[in-house]
C-alpha positions in Angstrom: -37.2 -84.7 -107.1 -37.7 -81.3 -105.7 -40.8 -81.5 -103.2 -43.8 -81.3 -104.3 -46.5 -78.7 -104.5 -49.7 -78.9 -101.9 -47.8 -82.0 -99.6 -46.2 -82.2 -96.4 -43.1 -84.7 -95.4 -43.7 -86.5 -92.2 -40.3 -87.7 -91.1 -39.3 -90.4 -89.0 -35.7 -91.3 -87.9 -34.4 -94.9 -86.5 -31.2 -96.7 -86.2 -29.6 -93.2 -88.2 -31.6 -93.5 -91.2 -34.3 -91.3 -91.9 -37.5 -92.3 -93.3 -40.2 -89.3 -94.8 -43.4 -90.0 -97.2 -45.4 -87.5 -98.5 -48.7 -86.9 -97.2 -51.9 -84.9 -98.2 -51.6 -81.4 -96.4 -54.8 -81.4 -94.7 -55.5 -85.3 -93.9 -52.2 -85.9 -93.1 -52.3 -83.6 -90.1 -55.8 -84.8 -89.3 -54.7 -88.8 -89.2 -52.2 -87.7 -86.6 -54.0 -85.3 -84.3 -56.3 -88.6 -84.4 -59.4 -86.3 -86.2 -59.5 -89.0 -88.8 -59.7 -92.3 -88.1 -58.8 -93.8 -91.4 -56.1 -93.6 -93.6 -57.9 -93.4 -97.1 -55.8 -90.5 -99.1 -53.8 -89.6 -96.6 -50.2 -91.1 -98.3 -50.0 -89.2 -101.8 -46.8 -91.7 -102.9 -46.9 -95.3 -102.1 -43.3 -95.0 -101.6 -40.8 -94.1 -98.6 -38.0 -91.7 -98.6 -34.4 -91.3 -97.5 -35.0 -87.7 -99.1 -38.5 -87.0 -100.0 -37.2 -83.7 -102.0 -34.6 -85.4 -103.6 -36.6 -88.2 -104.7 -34.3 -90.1 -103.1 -36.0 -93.6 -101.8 -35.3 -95.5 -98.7 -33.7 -99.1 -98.8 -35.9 -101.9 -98.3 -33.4 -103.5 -95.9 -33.3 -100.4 -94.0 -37.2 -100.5 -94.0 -37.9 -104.1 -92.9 -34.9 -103.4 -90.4 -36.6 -100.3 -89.0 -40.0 -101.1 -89.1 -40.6 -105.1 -89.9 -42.6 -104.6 -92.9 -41.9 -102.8 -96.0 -45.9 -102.2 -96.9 -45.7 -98.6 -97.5 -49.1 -98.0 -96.2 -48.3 -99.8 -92.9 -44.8 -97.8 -92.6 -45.7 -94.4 -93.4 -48.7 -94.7 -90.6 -46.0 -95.1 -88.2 -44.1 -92.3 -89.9 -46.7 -89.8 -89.7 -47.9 -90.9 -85.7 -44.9 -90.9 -84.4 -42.6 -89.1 -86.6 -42.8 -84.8 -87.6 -44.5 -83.1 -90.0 -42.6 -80.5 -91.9 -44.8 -77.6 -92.2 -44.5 -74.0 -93.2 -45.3 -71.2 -91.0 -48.3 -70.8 -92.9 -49.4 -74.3 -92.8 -48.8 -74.3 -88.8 -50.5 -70.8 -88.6 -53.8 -72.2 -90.1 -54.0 -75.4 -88.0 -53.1 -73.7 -84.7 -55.8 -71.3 -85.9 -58.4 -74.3 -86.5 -57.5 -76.3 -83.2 -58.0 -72.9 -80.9 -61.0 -72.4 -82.8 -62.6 -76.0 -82.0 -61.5 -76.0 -78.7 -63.0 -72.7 -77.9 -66.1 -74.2 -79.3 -66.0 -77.4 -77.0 -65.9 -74.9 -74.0 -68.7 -72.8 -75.1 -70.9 -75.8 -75.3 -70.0 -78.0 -72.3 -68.9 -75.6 -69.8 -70.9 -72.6 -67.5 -70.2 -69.9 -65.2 -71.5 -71.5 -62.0 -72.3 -68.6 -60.3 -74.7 -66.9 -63.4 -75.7 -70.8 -64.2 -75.0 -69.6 -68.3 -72.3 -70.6 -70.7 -69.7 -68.2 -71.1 -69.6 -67.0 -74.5 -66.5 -67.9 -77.1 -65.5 -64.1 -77.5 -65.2 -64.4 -73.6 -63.5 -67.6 -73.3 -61.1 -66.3 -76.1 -59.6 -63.6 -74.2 -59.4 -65.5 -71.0 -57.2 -68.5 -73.0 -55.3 -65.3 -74.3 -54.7 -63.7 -71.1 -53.4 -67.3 -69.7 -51.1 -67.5 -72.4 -52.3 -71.1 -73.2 -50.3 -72.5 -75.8 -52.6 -74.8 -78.4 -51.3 -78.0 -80.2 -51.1 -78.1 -84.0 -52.0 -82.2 -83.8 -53.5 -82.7 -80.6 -57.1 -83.0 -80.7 -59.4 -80.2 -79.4 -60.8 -83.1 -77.1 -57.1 -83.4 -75.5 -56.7 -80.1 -75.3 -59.9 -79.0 -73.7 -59.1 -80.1 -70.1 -55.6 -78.0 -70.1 -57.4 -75.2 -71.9 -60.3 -74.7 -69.0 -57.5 -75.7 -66.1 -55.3 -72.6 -67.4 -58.3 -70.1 -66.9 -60.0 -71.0 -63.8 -58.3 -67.9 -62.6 -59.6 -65.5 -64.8 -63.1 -67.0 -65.3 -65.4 -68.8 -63.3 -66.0 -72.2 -65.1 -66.8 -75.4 -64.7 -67.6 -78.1 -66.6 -71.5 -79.1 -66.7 -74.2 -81.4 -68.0 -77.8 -80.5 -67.7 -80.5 -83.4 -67.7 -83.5 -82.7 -69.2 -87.3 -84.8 -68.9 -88.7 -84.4 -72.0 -92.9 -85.4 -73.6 -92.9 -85.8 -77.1 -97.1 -86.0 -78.4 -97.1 -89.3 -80.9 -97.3 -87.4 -83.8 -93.8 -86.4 -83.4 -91.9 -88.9 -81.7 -90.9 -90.9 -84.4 -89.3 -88.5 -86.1 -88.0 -86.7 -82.8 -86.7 -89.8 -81.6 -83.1 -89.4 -83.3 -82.5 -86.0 -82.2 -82.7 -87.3 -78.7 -80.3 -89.9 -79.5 -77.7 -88.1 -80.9 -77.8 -86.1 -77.3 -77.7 -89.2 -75.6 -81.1 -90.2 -74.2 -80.3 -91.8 -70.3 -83.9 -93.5 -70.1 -87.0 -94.0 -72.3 -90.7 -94.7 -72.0 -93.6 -94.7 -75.0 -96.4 -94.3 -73.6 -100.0 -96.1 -74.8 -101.0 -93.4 -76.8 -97.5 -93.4 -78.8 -96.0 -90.6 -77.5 -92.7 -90.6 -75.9 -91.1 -89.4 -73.0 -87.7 -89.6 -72.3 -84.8 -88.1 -70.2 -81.5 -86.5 -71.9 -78.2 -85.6 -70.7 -76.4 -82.6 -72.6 -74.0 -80.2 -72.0 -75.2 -77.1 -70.4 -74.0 -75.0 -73.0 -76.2 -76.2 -75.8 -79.7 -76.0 -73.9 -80.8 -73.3 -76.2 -79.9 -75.1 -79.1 -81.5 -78.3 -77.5 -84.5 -76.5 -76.9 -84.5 -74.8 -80.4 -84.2 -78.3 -82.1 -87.6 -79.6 -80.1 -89.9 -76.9 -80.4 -89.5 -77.0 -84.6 -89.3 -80.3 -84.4 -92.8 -80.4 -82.6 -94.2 -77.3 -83.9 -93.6 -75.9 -80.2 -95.5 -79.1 -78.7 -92.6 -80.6 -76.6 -92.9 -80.6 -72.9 -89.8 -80.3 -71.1 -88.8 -80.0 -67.4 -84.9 -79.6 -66.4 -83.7 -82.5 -63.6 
């Protein structure tokens, strides 16, 4: 069996027998960088391999031996966790691509220049991670990678990680529907008042205080009260 078109082989190799399975080209990737959690259509064959491009399947015994368990499902999330992918250039290309570009984001929105008290913004941070030379991971997560990223361009821009809290009054004919926004930026305390309206405090990242405020004001037809902490 000659491999097959839009799948990658995650190989694994124990006691001097190789194991590979093939796996969906862009889940597969995103099961082991951790960016999806489950494993629904990540394993395109319910089978495991000796050679996945010969067709060549893998011994039970050497399975059970290797793993103790011969559920194909089971064995090939070992495979693909702990085990390599075997990408193209092209395929490597587009997911260092993708990680740099999330991590850049993550930077952007969490961090600031402490000195002008703004985010820095991605075209910036960019060139500073290319001037460092920082070297991104294909299957580490952009949340793994962040820390490394900001650590290898203190040098070259002044940056710092930042949250901003933020007392918000929301008038009652807004705050149910308001409510939910403020959750998803994580709301630290919480008070409705007699009248129905709510006031409450957030914590966010300093970079997305415009887009924090932006969010409010059409939420509330420009009728939110807010006071930064």
């Amino acid at each position: 069996m000659s491999q097959i078109a839009n799948t990658l082989i995650a190989r694994y190799e124990k006691n001097s027998q190789r194991f590979e399975v093939l796996i969906d080209p862009k889940k597969g990737p995103d099961f082991k960088s951790g960016a999806k959690k489950d494993f629904d259509n990540v394993l395109m064959f319910d089978e495991v391999f000796k050679d996945a491009n010969k067709g060549e399947r893998q011994t039970s015994a050497a399975i059970q031996k290797a793993f103790g368990t011969t559920d194909p499902l089971e064995v090939a999330q070992i495979i693909i966790r702990e085990g390599d992918l075997q990408i193209t250039t092209d395929q490597r290309r587009k997911l260092l691509e993708d990680k740099k570009r999330k991590v850049i984001d993550l930077i952007a929105r969490n961090c600031m220049d402490p000195k002008a008290k703004a985010p820095h913004p991605p075209h910036r941070i960019e060139r500073a991670l290319e001037e460092a030379r920082f070297r991104f991971d294909a299957f580490k997560t952009p949340e793994e990678q962040m820390a490394d990223a900001i650590e290898s361009i203190r040098e070259i821009l002044p940056i710092s990680l930042e949250k901003l809290k933020i007392a918000v009054r929301i008038p009652v004919e807004f705050a149910p529907r308001s409510y939910g926004t403020l959750k998803e930026y994580g709301i630290r305390k919480e008070e409705w008042g007699s009248d129905g309206s709510l006031m409450a405090v957030i914590e966010i990242a300093v970079g997305i205080r415009g887009e924090v405020y932006d969010r409010l004001n059409k939420l509330t037809g420009g009728q939110v009260q807010t006071k930064e902490l």
